[in-house]
N, C-alpha and C positions, 0 to 999 in steps of 0.2 A: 152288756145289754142295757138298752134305757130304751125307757117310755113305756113299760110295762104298763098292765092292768089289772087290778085287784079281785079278786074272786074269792068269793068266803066256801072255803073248804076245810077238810080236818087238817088240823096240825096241833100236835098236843104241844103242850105248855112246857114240859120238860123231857125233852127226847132224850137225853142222858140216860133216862131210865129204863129207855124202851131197847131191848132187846131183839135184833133181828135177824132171822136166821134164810140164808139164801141159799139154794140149787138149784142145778148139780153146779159145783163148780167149774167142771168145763165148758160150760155154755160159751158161745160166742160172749154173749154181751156181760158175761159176770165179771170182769174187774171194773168196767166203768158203772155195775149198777153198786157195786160195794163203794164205789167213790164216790156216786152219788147220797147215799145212806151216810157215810163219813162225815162228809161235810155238813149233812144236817144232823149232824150228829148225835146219829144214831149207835148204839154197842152191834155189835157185826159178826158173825159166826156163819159158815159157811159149810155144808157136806158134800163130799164128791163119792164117782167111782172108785171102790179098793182098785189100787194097783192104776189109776190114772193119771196120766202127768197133765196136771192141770195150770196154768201160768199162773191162777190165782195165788195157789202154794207158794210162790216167792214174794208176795205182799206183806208189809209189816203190818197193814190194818187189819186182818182180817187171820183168825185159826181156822185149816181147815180139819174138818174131820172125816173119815172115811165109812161106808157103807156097803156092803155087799151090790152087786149093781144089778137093777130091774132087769136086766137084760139076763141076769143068770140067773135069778132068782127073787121073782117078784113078790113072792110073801115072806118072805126071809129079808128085802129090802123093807118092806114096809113096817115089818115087825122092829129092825134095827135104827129106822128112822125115829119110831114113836118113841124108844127105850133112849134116843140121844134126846128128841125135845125132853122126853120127862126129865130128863139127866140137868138138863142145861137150864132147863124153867125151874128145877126147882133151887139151883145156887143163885139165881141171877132174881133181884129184886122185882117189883114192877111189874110191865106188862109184856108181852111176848106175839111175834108178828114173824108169819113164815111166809117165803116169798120165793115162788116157784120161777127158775127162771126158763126152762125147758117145757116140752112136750113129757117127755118121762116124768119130770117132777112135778107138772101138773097133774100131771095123772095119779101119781102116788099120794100127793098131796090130801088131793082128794076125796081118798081112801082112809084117812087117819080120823080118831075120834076128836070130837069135839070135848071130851072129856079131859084130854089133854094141857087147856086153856090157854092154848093159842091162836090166835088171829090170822086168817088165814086173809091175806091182801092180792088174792086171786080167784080167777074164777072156779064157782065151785057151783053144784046142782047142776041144773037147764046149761047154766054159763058153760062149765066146761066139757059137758057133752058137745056143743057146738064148735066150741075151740076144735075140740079132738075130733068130730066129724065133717067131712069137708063135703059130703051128699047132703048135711043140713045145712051146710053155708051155701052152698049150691043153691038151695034151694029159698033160704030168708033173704039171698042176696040180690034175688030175678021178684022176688015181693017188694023188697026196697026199691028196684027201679035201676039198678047195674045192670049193663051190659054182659048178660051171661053166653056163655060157648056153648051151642047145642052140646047137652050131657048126658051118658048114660051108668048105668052101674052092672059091671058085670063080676058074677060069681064064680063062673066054670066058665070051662074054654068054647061052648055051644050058645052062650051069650054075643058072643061074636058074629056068629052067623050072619044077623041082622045089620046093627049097629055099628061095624069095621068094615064100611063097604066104602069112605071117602077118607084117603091120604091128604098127608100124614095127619098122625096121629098121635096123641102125647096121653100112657098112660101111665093112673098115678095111685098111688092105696086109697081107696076113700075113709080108710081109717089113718088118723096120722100116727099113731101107735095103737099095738093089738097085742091080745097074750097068745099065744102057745106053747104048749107042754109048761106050763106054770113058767115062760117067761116074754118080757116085753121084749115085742119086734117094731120094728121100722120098715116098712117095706122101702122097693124101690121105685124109679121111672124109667120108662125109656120110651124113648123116641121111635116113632117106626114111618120111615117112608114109603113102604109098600107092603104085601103081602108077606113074603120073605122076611122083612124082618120083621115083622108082626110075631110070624111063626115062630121065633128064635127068642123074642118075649116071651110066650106062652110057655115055650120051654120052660124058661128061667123063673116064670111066675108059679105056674105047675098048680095054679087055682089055690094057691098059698092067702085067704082074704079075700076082700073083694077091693074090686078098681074103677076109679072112674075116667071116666073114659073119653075124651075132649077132643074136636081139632085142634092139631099144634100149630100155634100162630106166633110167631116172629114181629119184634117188636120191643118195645124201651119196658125195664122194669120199671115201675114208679111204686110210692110207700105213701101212704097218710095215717097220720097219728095224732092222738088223743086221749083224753081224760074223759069216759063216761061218768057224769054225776049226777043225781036227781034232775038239775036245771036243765042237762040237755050235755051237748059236746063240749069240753074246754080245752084249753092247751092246743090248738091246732099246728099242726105242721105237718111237712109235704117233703119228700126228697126223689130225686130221681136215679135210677144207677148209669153210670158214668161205664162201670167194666164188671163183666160176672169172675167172680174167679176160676169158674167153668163153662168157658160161651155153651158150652151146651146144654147147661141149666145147676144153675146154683144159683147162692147166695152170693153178693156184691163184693167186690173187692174195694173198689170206689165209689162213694156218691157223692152226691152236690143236691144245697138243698132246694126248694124251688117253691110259689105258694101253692098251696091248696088248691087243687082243679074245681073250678063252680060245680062244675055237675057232678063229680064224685063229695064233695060236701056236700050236697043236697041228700044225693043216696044214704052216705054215711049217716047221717039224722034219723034217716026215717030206718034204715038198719040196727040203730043203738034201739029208738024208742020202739021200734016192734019185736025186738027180742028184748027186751027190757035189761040189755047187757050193762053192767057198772065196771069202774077200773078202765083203767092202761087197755089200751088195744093197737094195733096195727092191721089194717086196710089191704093187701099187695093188689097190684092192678099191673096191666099192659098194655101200652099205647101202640097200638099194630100202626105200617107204614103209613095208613091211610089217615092217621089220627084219632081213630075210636079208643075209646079205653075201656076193658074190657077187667071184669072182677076173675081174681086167682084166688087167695084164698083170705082169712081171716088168722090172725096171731094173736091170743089172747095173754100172751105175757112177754117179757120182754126181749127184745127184737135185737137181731146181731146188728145194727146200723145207729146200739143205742150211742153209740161215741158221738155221732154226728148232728143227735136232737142235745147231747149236752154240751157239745161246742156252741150252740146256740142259745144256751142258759136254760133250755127246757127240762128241768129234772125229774124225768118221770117216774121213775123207781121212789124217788124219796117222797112223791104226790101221792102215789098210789098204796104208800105207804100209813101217809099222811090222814089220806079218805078210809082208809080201814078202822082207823082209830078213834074214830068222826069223834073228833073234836074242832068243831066249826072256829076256825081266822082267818086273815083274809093273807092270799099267797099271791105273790109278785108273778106276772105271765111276759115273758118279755114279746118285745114285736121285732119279727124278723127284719132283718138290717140289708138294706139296698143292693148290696153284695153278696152274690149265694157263697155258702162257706162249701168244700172241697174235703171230703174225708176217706181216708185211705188205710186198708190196714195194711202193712208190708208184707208179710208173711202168705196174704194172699194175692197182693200183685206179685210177688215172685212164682208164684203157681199159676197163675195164669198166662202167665209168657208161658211158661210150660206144657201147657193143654194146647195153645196155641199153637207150640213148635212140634206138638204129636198131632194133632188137626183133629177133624170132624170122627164121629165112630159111626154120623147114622146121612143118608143121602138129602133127609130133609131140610136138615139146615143148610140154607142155598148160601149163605154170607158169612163163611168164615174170615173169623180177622188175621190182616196179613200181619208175618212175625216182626217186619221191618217198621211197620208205622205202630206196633205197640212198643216195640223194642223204646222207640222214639218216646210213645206218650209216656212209657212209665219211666223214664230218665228225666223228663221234662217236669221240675218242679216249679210251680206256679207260688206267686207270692201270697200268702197268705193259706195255702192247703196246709190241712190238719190232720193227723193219726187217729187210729185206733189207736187204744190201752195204754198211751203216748200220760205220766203223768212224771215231772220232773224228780218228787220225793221218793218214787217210787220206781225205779228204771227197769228194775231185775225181772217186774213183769212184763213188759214190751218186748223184751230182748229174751225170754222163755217163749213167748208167744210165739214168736217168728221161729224161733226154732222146733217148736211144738207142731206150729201146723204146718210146716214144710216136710219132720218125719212122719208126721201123721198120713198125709194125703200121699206121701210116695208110698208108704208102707200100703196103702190100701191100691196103688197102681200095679204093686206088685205082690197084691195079695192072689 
């Protein structure tokens, strides 16, 4: 990248010293934000789920260590996370900076003391109640001036009554992690094209949390990303997705990056500066047929498409790193180059020819993609397209990866 532009942000003066500790190691985006941290080299120490097969585990840069996981035991994880920082801040000189890369780890995170004397390079208070709430983004996001989806929140299945009277329908947890019986859950979504399956949700949901509750609208995922800083937004970039690795709703198998939409940067501003958010963030939006773009939700750490902002030199994990530390110099921003760059993780375009080849599960999605012209896109290598977790010195984690989430997502088909 050239032509960059200078911004005075933290970056300390000897990162050698500085100590950073990243989770959960399975996240999507955790070997590219550990390579990020690497090259600015930073020391790197990483915690995952006991008993998870995580791609990070075969990186040379990085040890990982293991934890009880929130999911089976949220104050037992929280207890064993604080007794590894004490463990590890107190052999390692300097300073100490822990870097949530999930939804669980922000939330655990969060929960740790401050007595600790670690640096917490995520959102934390107001910040990460909002991350984790998505009836508060809802809600700061229709203040900023984003196009919001008439919304409601339902708690029991008589919430319905009212509010499920226009198909379809896309319901979602409005908590994006929650505890029960002392552990963290994730709900689900599902799609409902009419009444019937509505019902067949309610089932399955059985008033487990509460949901929010949205017309489902069809249409391009797109991403905007940034560096919240006192000054306002830096680091801008923008990606569109190319393929979900579950057209019926996931995360990206392929993007391509794209600039910045005028009017969702406008929003984005007035979004940072009225919740007074700092750090890394990510935007998700949806550009329905018609061309509106309409706000999904808000990602306060980092995002599984982070391969795709650092093939473009954007290195956000190691900035938001940087800005924790606030030690003010000035950091190179590159300027996106003529040609959109093309990012792919394998492991999930080979799953989504698969979703593809089992079809639709709900009647709302009217455009499934046919098996024959994906068959085609995803053979069709264009010059210059780039991987996920793709890093020469390190190969053993790409080639995990791919096989990681290929058992992972069948094991859960046939779970």
């Amino acid at each position: 990248m050239s032509g960059g532009r200078l911004l005075q942000i933290a970056v300390p003066a000897n990162s050698t010293d500085i100590l950073v500790a990243v989770g959960f190691a399975e996240a999507l985006s955790a070997p590219e934000v550990v390579w990020s941290l690497v090259d600015a080299g930073f020391n790197v120490t990483a915690f995952s789920r006991r008993g998870r097969r995580a791609s990070l585990r075969h990186s040379k840069y990085v040890t990982v260590h293991e934890i009880t996981a929130p999911e089976a035991d949220a104050a037992a994880s929280a207890g064993e996370l604080a007794a590894l920082l004490g463990s590890r801040g107190s052999r390692a000189p300097g300073r100490h900076v822990l870097l949530p890369l999930d939804d669980a780890s922000l939330w655990l995170c969060g929960r740790l003391s401050s007595s600790l004397g670690w640096t917490l390079a995520g959102a934390s208070g107001a910040g990460a109640e909002l991350a984790l709430d998505k009836g508060k983004q809802i809600q700061a996001a229709r203040a900023a001036g984003f196009n919001v989806p008439e919304s409601f929140l339902a708690s029991k299945t008589e919430n319905f009554a009212d509010g499920a009277s226009r198909f379809p329908l896309i319901l979602r947890p409005s908590d994006a992690i929650s505890i029960r019986d002392g552990r963290l859950r994730k709900g689900k979504n599902w799609i409902c094209s009419d009444k019937a399956e509505l019902g067949k949700a309610m089932a399955a949901w059985a008033g487990a949390g509460t949901l929010l509750v949205q017309p489902f609208l069809q249409g391009t995922g797109e991403g905007v990303f940034g560096l919240a800083v006192d000054a306002g937004v830096a680091a801008w970039s923008a990606h569109r997705r190319l393929r979900m690795m579950n057209p019926h709703g996931s995360g990206s198998s392929a993007c391509v990056s794209q600039p910045v939409p005028a009017e969702a940067r406008l929003a984005v501003e007035r979004l940072v500066r009225q919740t007074g958010w700092r750090g890394l963030f990510m935007v998700e939006l949806l550009r329905d047929q018609s061309g509106k773009l309409w706000f999904v939700e808000l990602n306060g750490r980092p995002w599984g498409s982070m391969a795709l902002s650092r093939r473009q030199g954007f290195e956000y994990p190691a900035w938001a790193v940087n800005q924790a530390l606030n030690s003010p110099a000035p950091m190179d921003i590159p300027v996106a180059g003529d040609r959109p760059v093309v990012c792919r993780n394998a492991g999930r375009e080979a799953m989504h020819l698969l979703f593809v080849l089992r079809g639709s599960k709900s009647k709302a999605i009217r455009q499934w993609p046919s098996f024959w012209r994906t068959l085609f896109e995803l053979l069709r290598v264009r010059r210059g397209d780039t991987l996920y977790n793709w890093r020469r010195g390190d190969l053993k984690v790409f080639f995990s990866d791919f096989w990681y989430t290929l058992r992972d997502n069948l094991s859960k088909s046939h779970g």
